[in-house]
VOPAGU-2260 file (C-alpha; in pm, 1 decimal, decimal comma):
REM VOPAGU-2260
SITE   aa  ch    i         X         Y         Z
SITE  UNK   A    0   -7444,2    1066,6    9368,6
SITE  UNK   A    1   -7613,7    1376,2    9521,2
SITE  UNK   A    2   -7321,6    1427,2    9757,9
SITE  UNK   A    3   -7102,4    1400,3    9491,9
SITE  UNK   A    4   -7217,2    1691,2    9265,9
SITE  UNK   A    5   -7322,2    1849,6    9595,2
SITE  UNK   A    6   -6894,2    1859,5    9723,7
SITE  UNK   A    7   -6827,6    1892,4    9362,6
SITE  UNK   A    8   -7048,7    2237,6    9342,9
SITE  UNK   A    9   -6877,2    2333,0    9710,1
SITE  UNK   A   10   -6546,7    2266,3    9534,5
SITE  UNK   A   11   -6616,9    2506,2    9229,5
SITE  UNK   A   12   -6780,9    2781,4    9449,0
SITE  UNK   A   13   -6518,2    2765,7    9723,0
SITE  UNK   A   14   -6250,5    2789,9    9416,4
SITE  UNK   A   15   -6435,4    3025,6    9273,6
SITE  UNK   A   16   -6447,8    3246,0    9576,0
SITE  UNK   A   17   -6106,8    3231,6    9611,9
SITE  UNK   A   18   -6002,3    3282,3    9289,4
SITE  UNK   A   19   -6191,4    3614,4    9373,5
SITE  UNK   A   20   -6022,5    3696,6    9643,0
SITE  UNK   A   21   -5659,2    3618,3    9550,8
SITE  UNK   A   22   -5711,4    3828,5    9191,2
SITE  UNK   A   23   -5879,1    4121,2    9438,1
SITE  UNK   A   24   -5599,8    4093,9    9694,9
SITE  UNK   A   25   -5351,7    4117,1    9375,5
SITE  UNK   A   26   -5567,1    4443,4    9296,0
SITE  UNK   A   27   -5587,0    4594,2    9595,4
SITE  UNK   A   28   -5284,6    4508,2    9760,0
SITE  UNK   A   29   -5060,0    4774,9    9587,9
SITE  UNK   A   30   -5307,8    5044,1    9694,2
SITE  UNK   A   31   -5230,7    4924,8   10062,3
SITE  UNK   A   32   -4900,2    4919,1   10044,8
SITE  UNK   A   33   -4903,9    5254,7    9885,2
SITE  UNK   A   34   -5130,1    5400,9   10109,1
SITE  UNK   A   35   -4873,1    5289,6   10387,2
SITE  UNK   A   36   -4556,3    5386,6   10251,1
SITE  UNK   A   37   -4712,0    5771,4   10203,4
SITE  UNK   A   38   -4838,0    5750,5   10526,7
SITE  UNK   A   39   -4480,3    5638,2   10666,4
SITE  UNK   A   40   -4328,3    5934,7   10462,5
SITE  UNK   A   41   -4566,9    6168,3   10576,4
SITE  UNK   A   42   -4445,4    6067,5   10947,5
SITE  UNK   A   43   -4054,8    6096,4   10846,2
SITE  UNK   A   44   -4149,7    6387,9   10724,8
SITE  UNK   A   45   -4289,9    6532,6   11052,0
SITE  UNK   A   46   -4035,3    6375,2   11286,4
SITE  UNK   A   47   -3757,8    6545,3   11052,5
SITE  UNK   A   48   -3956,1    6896,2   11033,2
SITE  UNK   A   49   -3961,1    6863,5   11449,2
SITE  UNK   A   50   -3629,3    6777,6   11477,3
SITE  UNK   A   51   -3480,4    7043,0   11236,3
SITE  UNK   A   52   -3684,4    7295,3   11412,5
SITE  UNK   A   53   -3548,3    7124,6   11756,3
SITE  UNK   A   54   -3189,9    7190,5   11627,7
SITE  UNK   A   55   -3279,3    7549,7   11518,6
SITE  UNK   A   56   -3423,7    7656,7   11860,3
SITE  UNK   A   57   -3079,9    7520,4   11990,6
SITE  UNK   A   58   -2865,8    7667,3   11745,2
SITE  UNK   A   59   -2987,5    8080,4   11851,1
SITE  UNK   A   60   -3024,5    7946,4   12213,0
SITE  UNK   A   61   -2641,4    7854,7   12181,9
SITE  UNK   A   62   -2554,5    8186,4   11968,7
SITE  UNK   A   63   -2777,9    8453,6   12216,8
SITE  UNK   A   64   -2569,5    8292,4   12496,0
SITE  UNK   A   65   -2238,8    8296,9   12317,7
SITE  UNK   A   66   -2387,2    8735,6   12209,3
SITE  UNK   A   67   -2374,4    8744,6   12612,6
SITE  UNK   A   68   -2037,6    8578,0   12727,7
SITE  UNK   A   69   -1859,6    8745,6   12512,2
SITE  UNK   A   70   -2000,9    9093,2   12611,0
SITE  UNK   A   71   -1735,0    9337,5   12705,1
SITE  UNK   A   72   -1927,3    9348,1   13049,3
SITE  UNK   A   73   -1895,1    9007,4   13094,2
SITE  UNK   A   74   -1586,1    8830,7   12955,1
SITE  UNK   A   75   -1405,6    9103,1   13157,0
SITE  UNK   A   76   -1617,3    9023,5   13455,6
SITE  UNK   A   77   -1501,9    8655,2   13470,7
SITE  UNK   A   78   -1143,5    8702,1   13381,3
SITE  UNK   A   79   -1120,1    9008,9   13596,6
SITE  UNK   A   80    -704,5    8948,4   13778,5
SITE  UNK   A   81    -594,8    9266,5   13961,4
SITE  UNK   A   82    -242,4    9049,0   13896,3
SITE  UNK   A   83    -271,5    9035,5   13560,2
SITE  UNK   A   84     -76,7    9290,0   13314,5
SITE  UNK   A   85    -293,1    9462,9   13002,0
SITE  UNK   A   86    -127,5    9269,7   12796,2
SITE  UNK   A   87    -195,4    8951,7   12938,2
SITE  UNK   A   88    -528,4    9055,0   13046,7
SITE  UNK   A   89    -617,5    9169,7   12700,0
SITE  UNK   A   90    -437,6    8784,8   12581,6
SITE  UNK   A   91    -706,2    8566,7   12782,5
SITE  UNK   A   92    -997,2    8811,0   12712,6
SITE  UNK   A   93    -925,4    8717,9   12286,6
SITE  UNK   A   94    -873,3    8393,6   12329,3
SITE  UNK   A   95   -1200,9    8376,2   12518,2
SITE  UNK   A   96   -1408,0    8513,4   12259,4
SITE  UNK   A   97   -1219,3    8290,9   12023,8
SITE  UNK   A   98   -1279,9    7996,4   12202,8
SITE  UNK   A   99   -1651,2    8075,9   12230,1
SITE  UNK   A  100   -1670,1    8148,2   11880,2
SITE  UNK   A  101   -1502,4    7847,3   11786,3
SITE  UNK   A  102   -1711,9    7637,1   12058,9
SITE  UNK   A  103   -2030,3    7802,7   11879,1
SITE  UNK   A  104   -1879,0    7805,2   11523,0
SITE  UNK   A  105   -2152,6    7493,4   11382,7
SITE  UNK   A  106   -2407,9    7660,0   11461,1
SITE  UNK   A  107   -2406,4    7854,3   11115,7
SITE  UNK   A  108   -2583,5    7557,7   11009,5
SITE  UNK   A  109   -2878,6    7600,2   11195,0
SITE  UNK   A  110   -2962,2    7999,7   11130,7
SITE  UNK   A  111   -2961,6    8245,4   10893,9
SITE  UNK   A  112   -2635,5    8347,4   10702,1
SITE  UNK   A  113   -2787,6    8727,4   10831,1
SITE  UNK   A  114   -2742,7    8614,8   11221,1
SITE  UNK   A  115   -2453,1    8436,7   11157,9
SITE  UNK   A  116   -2310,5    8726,2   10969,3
SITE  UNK   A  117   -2424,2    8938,8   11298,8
SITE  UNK   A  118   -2257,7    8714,9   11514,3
SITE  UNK   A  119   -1960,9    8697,7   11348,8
SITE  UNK   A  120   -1891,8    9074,7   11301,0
SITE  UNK   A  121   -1978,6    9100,1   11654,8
SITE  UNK   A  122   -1661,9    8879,2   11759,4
SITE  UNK   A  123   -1479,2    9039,8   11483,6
SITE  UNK   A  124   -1543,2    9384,7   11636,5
SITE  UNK   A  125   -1463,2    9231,8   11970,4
SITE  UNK   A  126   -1138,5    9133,9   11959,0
SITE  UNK   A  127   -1077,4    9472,6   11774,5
SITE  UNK   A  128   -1228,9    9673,8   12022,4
SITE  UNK   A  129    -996,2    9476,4   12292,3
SITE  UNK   A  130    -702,8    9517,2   12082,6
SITE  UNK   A  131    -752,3    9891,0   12011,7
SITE  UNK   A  132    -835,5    9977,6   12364,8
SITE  UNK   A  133    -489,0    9805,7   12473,7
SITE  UNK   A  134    -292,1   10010,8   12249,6
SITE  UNK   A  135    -426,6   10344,0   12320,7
SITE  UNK   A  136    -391,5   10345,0   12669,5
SITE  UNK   A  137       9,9   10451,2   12807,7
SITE  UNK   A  138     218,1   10205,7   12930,7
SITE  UNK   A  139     213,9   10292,3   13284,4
SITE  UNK   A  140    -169,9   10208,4   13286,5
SITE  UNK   A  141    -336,6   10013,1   13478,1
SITE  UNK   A  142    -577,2    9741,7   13472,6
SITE  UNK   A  143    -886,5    9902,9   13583,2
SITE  UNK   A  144    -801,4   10237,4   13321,7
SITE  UNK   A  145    -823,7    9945,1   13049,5
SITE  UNK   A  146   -1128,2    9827,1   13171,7
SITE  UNK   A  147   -1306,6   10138,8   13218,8
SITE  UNK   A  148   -1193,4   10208,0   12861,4
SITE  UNK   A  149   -1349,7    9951,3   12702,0
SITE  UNK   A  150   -1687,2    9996,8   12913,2
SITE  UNK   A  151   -1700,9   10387,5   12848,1
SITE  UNK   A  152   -1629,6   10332,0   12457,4
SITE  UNK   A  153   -1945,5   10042,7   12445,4
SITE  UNK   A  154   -2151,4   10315,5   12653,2
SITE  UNK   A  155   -2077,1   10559,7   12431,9
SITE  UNK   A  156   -2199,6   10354,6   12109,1
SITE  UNK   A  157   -2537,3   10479,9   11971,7
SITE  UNK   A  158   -2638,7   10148,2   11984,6
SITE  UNK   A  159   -2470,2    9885,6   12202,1
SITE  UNK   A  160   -2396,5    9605,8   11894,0
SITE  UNK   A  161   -2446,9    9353,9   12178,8
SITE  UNK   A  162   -2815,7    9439,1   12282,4
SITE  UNK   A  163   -2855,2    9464,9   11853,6
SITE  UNK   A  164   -2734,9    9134,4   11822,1
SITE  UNK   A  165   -2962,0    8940,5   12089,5
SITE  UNK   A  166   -3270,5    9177,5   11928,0
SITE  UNK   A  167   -3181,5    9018,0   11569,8
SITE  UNK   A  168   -3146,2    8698,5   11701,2
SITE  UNK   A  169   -3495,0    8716,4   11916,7
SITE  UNK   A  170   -3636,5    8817,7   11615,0
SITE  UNK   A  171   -3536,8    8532,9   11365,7
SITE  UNK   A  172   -3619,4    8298,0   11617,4
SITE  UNK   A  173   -3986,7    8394,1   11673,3
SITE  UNK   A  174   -4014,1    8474,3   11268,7
């Protein structure tokens, strides 16, 4: 009889102790779980932040290069065609700038509606400043008078709007 009450007293403490158990596992189990899930959000959270930031950095390292291509300086410099009328000339130098704008024209999403608002009355002024140049020259000009136009009228800016444009850019990027 003494092992008897002795298993039987085993039996009711080992039930006993995991009764305990299961009801504290029941108790503390949601506090785990929560704990883990905040945890988990906390890390979204962080991946998220670094890849935001990631697509920021991106987004004015994409817009200070399209600032440069699309420099007078530049765009004339690559497309430069001794063959080439004004007119035509002046034809592949817009579509240039509109084809890097375009290329470029997402990024919006990534910066401030101030440097996008730079950026885009930079190509604006651009394409006018190509335009204008083309008309005010005779007809019997040449290629090089159309490009030493548009250089001299840049020069003679108080402030070249390209140079402003990569400074605002800069700027927002390191702010």
């Amino acid at each position: 009889m003494n092992y008897t009450e002795f298993f039987a007293q085993l039996f009711i403490l080992t039930f006993g102790v995991f009764a305990a158990l299961v009801l504290a596992f029941k108790i503390i189990w949601p506090k785990i779980e929560n704990y883990h899930l905040k945890i988990n959000a906390i890390n979204q959270s962080k991946l998220l932040t670094k890849e935001n930031l990631q697509l920021r950095y991106t987004a004015y390292e994409r817009l200070i290069l399209l600032v440069h291509r699309i420099a007078p300086e530049q765009i004339m410099l690559r497309n430069h065609d001794p063959q080439l009328s004004i007119g035509q000339f002046r034809q592949i130098l817009i579509a240039e700038v509109e084809s890097e704008f375009n290329h470029n024209f997402t990024q919006q999403l990534y910066v401030s509606d101030a440097a996008w608002v730079v950026v885009k009355d930079l190509k604006v002024n651009t394409v006018s400043l190509l335009r204008n140049t083309a008309k005010a020259l005779p007809k019997d000009s040449t290629l090089d008078q159309f490009v030493g136009l548009v250089l001299q009228h840049v020069k003679e800016l108080d402030v070249n709007p390209y140079d402003a444009a990569l400074h605002i850019l800069k700027n927002e990027l390191t702010t």
